[in-house]
FIPAVEX-225945 format. One record per residue (C-alpha): chain; z negated, y, x negated; residue in three letters. Coordinates in steps of 0.1 Angstrom, whole numbers, plus 5000, padded with zeros to 4 digits. Example, Ala and Ser with C-alpha at 12.3 -4.5 7.8 and 13.67 -1.06 7.14 Angstrom:
+------+------+-------+------+------+
: vodo :   up : north : east : papa :
+------+------+-------+------+------+
:    A : 4922 :  4955 : 4877 :  ALA :
:    A : 4929 :  4989 : 4863 :  SER :
+------+------+-------+------+------+
***
This chain:
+------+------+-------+------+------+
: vodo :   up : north : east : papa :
+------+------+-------+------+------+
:    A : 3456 :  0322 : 2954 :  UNK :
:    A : 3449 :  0330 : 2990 :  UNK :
:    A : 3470 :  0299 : 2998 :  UNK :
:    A : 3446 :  0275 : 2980 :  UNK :
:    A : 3417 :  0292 : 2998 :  UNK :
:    A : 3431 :  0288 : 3029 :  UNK :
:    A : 3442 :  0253 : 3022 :  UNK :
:    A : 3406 :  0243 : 3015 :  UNK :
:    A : 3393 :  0257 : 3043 :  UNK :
:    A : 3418 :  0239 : 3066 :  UNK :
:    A : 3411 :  0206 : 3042 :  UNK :
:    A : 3372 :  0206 : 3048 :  UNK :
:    A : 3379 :  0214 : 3085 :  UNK :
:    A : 3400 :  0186 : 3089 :  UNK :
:    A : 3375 :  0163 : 3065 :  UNK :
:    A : 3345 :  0178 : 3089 :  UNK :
:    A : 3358 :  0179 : 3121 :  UNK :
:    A : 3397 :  0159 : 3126 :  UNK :
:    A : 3378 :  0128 : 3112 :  UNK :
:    A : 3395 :  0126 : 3078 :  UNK :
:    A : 3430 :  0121 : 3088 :  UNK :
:    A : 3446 :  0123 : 3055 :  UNK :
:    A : 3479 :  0127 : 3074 :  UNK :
:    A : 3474 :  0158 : 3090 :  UNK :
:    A : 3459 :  0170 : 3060 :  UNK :
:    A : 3493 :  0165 : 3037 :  UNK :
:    A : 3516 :  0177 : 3065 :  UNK :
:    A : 3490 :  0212 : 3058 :  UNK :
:    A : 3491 :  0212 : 3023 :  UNK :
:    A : 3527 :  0205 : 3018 :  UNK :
:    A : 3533 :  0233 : 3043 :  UNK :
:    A : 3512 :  0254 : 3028 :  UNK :
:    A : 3531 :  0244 : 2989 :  UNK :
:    A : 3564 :  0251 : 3004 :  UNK :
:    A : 3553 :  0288 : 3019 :  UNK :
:    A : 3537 :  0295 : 2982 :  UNK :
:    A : 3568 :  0282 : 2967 :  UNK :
:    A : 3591 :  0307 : 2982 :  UNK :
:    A : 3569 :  0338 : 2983 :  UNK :
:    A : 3568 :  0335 : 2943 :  UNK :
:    A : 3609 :  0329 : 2945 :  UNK :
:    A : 3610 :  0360 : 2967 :  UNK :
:    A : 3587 :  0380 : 2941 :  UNK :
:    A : 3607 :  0370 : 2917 :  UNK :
:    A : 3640 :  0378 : 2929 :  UNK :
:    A : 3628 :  0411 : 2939 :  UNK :
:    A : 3615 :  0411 : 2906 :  UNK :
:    A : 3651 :  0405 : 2887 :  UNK :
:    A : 3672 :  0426 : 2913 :  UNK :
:    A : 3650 :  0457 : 2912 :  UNK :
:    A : 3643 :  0457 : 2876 :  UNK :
:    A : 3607 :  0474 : 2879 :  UNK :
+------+------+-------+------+------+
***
């Protein structure tokens, strides 16, 4: 969640600001996608090897 928040905020910089330079913009987002990806894999090995 905070990821999406931050993404948007970085999206209507870069819309605002950057000119609307949709390339800078997916290099953020995927970026930001990849570090969501592997917190939840990380939670969710943590999950499955502590057994909580």
């Amino acid at each position: 969640m905070i990821a999406f928040v931050i993404s948007y905020f970085i999206w209507w910089i870069n819309n605002q600001i950057l000119g609307k330079n949709l390339q800078i913009a997916r290099v953020i987002i995927n970026t930001l996608s990849v570090i969501s990806i592997i917190y939840l894999l990380f939670g969710i090995l943590s999950y499955l090897i502590e057994g909580v």
